[in-house]
Each structure stands twice: as C-alpha cells, then as structure tokens.
RODO-484916 format. One line per field, with one value per atom (N, C-alpha, C): residue number from 1; y negated, z negated, x; atom name; residue in one letter. Coordinates in steps of 0.2 Angstrom, whole numbers. Atoms other than C-alpha are relative to their C-alpha. Example, Ala and Ser with C-alpha at 12.3 -4.5 7.8 and 13.67 -1.06 7.14 Angstrom:
RODO-484916
num = [1/1/1/2/2/2]
y = [6/22/-6/6/5/-5]
z = [0/-39/0/1/-36/-3]
x = [4/62/4/-4/68/-4]
atomo = [N/CA/C/N/CA/C]
residuo = [A/A/A/S/S/S]
//
This chain:
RODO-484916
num = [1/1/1/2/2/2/3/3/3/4/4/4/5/5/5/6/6/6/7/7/7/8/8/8/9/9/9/10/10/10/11/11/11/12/12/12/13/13/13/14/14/14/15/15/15/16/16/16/17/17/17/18/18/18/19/19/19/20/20/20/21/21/21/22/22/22/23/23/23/24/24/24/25/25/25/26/26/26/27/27/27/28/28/28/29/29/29/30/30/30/31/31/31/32/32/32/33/33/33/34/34/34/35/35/35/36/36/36/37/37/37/38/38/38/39/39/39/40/40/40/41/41/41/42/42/42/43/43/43/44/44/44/45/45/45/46/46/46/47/47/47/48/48/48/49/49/49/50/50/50/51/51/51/52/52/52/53/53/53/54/54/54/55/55/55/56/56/56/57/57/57/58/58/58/59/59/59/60/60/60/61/61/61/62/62/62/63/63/63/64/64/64/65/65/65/66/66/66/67/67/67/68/68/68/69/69/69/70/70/70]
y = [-3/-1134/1/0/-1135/8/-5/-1119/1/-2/-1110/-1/2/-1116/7/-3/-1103/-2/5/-1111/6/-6/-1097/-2/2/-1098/1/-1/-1097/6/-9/-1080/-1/-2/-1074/-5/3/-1085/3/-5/-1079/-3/1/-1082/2/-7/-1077/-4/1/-1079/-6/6/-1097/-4/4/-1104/0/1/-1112/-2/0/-1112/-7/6/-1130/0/0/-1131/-10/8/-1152/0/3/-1158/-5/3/-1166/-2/2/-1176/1/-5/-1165/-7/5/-1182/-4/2/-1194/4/-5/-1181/-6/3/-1194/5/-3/-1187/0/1/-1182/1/0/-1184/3/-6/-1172/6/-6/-1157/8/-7/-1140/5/-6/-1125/6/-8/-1109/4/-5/-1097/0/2/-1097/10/-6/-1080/-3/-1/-1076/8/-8/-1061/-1/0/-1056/7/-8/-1041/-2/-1/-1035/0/1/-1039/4/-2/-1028/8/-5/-1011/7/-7/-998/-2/4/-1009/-1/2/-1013/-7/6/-1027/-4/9/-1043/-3/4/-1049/3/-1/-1053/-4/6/-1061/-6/8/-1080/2/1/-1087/-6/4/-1097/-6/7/-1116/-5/3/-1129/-8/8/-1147/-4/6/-1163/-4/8/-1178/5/-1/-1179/0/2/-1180/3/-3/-1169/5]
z = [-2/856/-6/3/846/-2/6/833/4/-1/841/-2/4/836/1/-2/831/-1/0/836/1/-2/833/3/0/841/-4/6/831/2/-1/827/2/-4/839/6/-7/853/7/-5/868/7/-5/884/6/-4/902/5/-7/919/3/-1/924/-5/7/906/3/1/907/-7/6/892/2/-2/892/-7/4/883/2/1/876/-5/3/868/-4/5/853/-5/4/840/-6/8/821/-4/6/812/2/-1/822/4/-4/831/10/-6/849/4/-5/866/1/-3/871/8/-5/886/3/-4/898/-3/4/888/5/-4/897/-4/3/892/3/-2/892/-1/2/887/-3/3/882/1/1/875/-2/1/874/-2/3/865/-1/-2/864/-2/-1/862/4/-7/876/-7/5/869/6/-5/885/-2/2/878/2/1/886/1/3/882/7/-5/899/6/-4/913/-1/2/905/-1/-1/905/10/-9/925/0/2/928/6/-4/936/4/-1/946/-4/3/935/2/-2/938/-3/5/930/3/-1/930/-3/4/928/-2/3/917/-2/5/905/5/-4/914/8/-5/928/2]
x = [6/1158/-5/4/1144/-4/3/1136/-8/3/1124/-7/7/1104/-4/4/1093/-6/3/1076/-5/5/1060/-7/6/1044/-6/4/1028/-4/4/1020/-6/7/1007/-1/3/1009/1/1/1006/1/-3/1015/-3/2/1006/4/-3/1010/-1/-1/1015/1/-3/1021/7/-8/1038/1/-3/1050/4/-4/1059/5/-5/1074/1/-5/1079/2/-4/1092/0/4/1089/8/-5/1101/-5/1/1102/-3/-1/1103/-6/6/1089/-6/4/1080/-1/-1/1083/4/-3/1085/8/-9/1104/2/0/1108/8/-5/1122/0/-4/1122/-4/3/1124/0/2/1116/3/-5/1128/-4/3/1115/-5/7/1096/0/4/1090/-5/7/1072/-3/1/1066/-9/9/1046/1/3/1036/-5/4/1024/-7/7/1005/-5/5/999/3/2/992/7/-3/1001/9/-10/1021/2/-7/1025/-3/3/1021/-1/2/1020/7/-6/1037/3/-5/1045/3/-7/1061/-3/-1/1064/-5/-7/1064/1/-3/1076/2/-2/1078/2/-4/1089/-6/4/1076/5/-2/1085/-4/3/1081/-6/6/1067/-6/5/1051/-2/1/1055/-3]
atomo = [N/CA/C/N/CA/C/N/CA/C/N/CA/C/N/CA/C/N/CA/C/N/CA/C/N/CA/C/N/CA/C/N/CA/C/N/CA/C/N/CA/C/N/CA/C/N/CA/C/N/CA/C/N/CA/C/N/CA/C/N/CA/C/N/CA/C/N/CA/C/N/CA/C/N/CA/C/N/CA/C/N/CA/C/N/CA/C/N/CA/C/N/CA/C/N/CA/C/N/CA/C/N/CA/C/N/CA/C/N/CA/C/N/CA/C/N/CA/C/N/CA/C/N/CA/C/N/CA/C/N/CA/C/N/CA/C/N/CA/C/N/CA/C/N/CA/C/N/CA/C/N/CA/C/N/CA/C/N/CA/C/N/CA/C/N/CA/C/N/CA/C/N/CA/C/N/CA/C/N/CA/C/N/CA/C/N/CA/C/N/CA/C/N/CA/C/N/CA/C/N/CA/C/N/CA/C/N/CA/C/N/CA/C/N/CA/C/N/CA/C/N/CA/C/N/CA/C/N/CA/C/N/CA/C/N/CA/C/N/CA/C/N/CA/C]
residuo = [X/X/X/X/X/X/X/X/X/X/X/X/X/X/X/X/X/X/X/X/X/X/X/X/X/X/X/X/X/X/X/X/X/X/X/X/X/X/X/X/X/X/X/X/X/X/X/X/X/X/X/X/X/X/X/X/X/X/X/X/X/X/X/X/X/X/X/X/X/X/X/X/X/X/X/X/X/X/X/X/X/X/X/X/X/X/X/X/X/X/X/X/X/X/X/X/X/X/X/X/X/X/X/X/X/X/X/X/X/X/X/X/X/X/X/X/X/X/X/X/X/X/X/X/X/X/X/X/X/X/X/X/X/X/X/X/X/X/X/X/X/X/X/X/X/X/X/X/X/X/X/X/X/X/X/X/X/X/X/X/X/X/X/X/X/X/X/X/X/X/X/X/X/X/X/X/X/X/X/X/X/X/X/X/X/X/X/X/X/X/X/X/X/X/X/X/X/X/X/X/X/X/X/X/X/X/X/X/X/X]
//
C-alpha cells in the first residue's frame, strides 16, 4: 500500500455550491496517468467563509466516476 499523499489546496479559494473535488492518480516519478487505483479515504478539511460559521458546507451526494474524462 502506498504512504499516504498530503496534497493542499491554495489559500483563499473558495468552494460554492456545485464545485466538484476530483481526485487523479498520478505517477511520483513521470507525473502520467495511473490507471485502477482505489481510493480508501479522501479527507477534505475547510473553514466556512459564511459570516455567521455555519451553512456552507453540505454532505454528497458522493459518487465514484470512472475513467479519465468522465
């Protein structure tokens, strides 16, 4: 099993309702697509940027896409 990647997004951007997060798998050495690789576990961590701290994050729904381009 491969060592955990931690992969940070850039300060101040800003996520709203209907942005997806896509996760691809990427080779360390030539940066080329890898192709079958399952993902055990994506954390995503944030702060709210709506005033009074609450209602800007809502769950899934969650969907796994196959293949590049889908």
């Amino acid at each position: 099993m491969a060592a955990p990647v931690l992969a940070p997004m850039p300060d101040g951007l800003i996520l709203g309702p209907g942005y997806t997060l896509r996760v691809t798998a990427l080779d360390a050495a030539t940066g080329n697509l890898v192709a079958n690789v399952n993902v055990g576990l994506e954390v995503v961590t944030g702060t709210s940027s709506d005033p009074t701290g609450g209602g800007v994050f809502a769950a899934g729904p969650f969907m796994m896409v196959p293949g590049p381009g889908a």
